[in-house]
Each structure stands twice: as C-alpha cells, then as structure tokens.
C-alpha positions in Angstrom: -52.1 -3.7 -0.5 -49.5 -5.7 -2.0 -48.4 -3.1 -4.0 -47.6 -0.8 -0.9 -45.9 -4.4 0.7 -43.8 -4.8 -2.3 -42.3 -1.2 -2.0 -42.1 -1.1 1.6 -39.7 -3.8 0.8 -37.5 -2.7 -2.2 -37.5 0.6 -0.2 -35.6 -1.3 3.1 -33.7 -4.0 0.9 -32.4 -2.2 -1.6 -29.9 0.0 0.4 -29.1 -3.2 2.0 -28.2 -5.1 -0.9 -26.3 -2.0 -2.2 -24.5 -1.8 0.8 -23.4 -5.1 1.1 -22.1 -5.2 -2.7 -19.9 -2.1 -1.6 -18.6 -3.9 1.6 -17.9 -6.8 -1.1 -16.2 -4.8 -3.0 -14.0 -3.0 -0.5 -13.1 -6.4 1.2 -12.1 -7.2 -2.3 -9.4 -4.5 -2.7 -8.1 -5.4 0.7 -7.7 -9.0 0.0 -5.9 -8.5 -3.1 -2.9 -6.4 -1.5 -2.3 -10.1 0.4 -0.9 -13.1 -0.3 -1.9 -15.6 2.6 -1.2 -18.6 1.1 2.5 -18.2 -0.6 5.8 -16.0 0.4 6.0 -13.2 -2.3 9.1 -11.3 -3.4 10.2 -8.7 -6.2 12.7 -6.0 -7.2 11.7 -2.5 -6.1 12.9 0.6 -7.8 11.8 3.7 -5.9 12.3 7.2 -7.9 12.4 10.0 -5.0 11.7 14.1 -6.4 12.0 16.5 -4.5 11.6 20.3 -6.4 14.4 22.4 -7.3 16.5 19.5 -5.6 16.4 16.4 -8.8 16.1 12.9 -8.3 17.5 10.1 -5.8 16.8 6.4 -6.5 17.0 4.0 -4.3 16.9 -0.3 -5.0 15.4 -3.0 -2.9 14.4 -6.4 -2.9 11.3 -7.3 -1.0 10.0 -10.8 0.4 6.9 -11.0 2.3 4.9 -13.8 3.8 1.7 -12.7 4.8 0.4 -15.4 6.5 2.9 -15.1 9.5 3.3 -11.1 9.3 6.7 -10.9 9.0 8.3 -9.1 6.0 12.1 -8.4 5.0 13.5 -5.6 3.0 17.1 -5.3 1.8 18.6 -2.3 -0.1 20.2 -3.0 -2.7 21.4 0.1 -4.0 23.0 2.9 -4.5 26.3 2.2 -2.7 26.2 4.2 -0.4 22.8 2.4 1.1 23.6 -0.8 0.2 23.4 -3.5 2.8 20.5 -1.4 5.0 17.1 -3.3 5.7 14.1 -3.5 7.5 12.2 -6.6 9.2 9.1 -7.2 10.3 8.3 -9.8 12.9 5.4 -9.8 15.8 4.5 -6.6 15.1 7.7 -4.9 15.8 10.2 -3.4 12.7 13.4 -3.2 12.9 15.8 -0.9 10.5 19.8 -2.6 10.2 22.3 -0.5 9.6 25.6 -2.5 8.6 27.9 0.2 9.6 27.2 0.3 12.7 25.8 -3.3 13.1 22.7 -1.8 14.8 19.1 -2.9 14.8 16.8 -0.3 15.7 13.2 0.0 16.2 11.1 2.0 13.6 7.1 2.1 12.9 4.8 1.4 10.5 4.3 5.3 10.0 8.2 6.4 9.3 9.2 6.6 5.8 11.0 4.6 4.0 14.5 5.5 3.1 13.9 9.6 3.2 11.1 9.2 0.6 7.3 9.7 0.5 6.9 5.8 1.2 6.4 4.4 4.5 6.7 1.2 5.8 3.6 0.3 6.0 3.1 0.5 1.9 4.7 -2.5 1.5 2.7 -4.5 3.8 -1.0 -5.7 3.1 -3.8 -3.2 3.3 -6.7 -3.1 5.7 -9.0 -1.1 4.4 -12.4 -3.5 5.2 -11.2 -4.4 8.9 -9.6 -0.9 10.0 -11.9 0.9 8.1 -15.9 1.8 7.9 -17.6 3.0 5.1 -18.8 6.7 5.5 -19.4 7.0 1.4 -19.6 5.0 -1.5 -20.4 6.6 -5.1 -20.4 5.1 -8.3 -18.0 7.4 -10.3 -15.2 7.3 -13.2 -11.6 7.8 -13.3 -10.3 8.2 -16.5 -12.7 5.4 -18.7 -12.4 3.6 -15.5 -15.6 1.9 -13.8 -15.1 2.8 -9.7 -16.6 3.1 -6.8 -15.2 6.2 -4.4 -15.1 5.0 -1.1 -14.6 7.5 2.3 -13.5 5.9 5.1 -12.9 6.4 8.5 -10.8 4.6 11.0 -12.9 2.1 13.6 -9.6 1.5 15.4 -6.8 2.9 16.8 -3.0 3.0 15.5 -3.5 3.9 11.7 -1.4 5.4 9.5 -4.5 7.7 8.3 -7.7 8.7 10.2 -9.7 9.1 7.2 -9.2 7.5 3.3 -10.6 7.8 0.4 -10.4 5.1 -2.6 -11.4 4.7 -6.2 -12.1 0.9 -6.6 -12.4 -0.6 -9.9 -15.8 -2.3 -9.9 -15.0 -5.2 -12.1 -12.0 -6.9 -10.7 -11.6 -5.0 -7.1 -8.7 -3.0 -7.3 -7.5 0.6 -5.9 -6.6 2.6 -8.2 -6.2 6.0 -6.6 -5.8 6.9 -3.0 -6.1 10.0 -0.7 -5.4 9.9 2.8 -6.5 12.4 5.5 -5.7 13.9 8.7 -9.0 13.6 11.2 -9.3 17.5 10.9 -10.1 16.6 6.9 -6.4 17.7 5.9 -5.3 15.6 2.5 -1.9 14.6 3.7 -0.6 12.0 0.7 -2.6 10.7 -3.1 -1.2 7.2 -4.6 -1.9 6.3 -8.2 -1.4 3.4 -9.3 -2.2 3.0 -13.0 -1.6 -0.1 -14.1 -1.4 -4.0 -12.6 0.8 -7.2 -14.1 -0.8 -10.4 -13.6 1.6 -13.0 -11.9 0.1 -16.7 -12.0 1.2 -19.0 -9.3 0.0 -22.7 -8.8 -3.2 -21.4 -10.9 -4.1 -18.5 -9.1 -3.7 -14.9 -10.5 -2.0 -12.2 -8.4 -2.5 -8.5 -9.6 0.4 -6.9 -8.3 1.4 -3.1 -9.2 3.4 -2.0 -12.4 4.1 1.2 -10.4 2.3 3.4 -8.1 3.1 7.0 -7.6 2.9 8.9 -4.3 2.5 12.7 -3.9 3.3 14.4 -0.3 0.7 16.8 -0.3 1.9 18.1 2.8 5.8 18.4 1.4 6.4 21.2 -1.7 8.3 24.4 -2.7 6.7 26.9 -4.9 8.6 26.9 -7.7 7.8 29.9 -10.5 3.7 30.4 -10.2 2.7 26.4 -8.9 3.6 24.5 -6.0 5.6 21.3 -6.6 5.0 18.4 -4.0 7.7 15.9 -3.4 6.5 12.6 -5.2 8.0 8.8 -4.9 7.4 6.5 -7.8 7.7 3.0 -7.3 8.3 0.3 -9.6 7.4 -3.7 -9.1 9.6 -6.4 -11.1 10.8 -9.5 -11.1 7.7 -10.7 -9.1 7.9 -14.6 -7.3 5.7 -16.9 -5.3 8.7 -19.0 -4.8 9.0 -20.3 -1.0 11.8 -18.7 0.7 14.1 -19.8 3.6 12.7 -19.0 7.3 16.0 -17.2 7.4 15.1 -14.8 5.4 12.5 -13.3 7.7 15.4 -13.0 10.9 18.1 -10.5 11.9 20.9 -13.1 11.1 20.0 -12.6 7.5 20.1 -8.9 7.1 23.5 -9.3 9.1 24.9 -11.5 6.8 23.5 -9.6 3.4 25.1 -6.2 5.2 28.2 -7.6 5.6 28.8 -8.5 1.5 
C-alpha cells in the first residue's frame, strides 16, 4: 500500500516540480533582458542586408532605464540619419526627425530605421508575463544545454502571437528565437551567439555581443535559394552609469538634432 502511495505521488509531483523549474527558467530569461535597478546605455551598430541590394549600416546610442519605462535612442550615423531618435515615455514612442523638427508617434511593432529590427527589440522582454508555456523540451543547440520553449500570447497587443525559445539551462539565457503569426506562420529567427558580461556595483549583466535577425517573411530568390533580408546588431561600449532625466525627454533629442 505504500508502495502504490508513493507512486501516486511522484506520478502528480513530478510534472509539477518539472513545470515549475521551466517557469523558473523562462522567468529567468525574461529578467535578464532588464535592468530595474540602474539606467543602461551602449553603442549600437546595426548591419542591414537586403539580397541582390548590399549593405546599409546604421549607428545609435541607446540609454534605457527600465524601472520607469522610458527609453531614448539617438542615431548617430551615417550623415544622412544623423540627429533622428526615438523616445519612449508612458507607453507612447515618439520618432524626431530634426529636419523637420517633428515628433511623431510610432509603435512598438514598426521597425527600426528600415531594418528587420523593431522597436520593441530594444526594450526588455516579457516572455514569463505575456507569455504561457504551451511546450518545454530539453534539447541542444550546437553543444549548448537548452530548453525549447513554445509560447503563446495570454494578452493582447504583442508583437508575436506565438514564440518559440531556446534557453540555456545553466545561466537563463535566449539564445535563438522564432516568432509566429497565430495561423503558425514563422515571421522573424534571432540568434544571438554570444553574451559579454558587464559588472556594475557587483552585479553581473549579460548583455549581447550581437544578435542576428532573419525576416522570414522578406527575401528574393536569388540563383536556386531564397535569400531573407537579415539585420545584425552589435552591442559596445556598455554603461550602468546614471544618466540625466533629460535624457529621457523631447528637449534632448531636440537639442542632439540640432548639432
């Protein structure tokens, strides 16, 4: 009889422990895409491909502070761009245009600067508080240890219906990313290979080297293969240096469009 008692329960709390462990884990990767407790900023260096059409690169400098939800972008480059940027403040973005002197509104979902970015990218991830779990398998990518999470959207006004994530079991981290259209359509994949470490006041921040997006949705058949539009994106130069409040207002980009 205790026998039957002791598998009745390793058949009802295992899954649950299992379970829970995943959550973790997903609540994990989400939490490292945020810094709640300092402003963050670094150099962005976005490589745009389009086939039979070359390269355009575009320059930014980004400063976030995630624990009032605002975020500022300036482009930096090339010449012809310089001066643009994009702020985020109660939940509303705004594109600047200096030659024009013009603040317009723009969303979460547009891209970024004509490439396969969008907005949203560069803002922390919610994949444990938009998201449910649908999936979770223990799999590898390359010799990496990862779980592959499919998700699904429990609210409204994502970017993505449906995800998919390859999660590096030891230290939480997404290293591959698919997102969906709700009819099961794979619309975009994001790699991103390798992290740097940035230390500030003794914590470690794992920030991206570089991710790499592919359009799946964007491509010209060129010879026998379709090509898909891809946007690499580089990190440097990372801080958890305090910025001015200014920073995060229009006045700023103003002033930065008009040098």
């Amino acid at each position: 009889m205790k026998k039957i008692l002791y598998c009745l329960i390793l058949t009802f709390c295992i899954p649950s422990l299992f379970a829970a462990n995943y959550e973790d884990l997903l609540k994990k990767a989400q939490d490292s895409t945020a810094f709640y407790g300092t402003d963050f900023s670094g150099n962005y260096t976005l490589v745009q491909e389009k086939p039979g059409e070359g390269k355009t690169i575009t320059e930014a400098i980004m400063y976030r502070r995630d624990s009032a939800g605002k975020w500022t972008i300036l482009v930096t480059g090339p010449a012809n761009e310089k001066g643009k940027g994009y702020l985020q403040y109660d939940n509303n973005i705004w594109f600047y245009d200096p030659a024009d002197n013009c603040f317009t509104f723009t969303s979460a979902k547009d891209k970024f600067q004509n490439t396969n970015a969008t907005n949203s990218d560069f803002a922390p991830q919610r994949y444990y508080s938009d998201y449910s779990i649908q999936e979770a398998t223990e799999v590898k990518l390359g010799k990496l240890a990862c779980v592959q999470f499919t998700l699904k959207a429990k609210v409204e006004g994502v970017d993505y219906p449906m995800l998919k994530l390859w999660v590096t079991k030891d230290d939480g981290l997404v290293r591959k990313k698919e997102d969906y259209s709700l009819s099961g359509r794979k619309m975009r994949t994001t790699a991103v290979p390798s992290y740097q470490l940035v230390q500030s006041n003794g914590i470690k921040h794992s920030i991206p080297v570089s991710m790499l997006i592919q359009d799946n949705l964007r491509g010209k058949k060129i010879g026998n293969e379709v090509q898909y539009e891809k946007t690499q994106i580089t990190i440097k130069n990372v801080s958890f240096q305090n910025v001015s409040d200014t920073v995060y207002t229009k006045p700023y980009l103003e002033l930065m469009g008009a040098k």
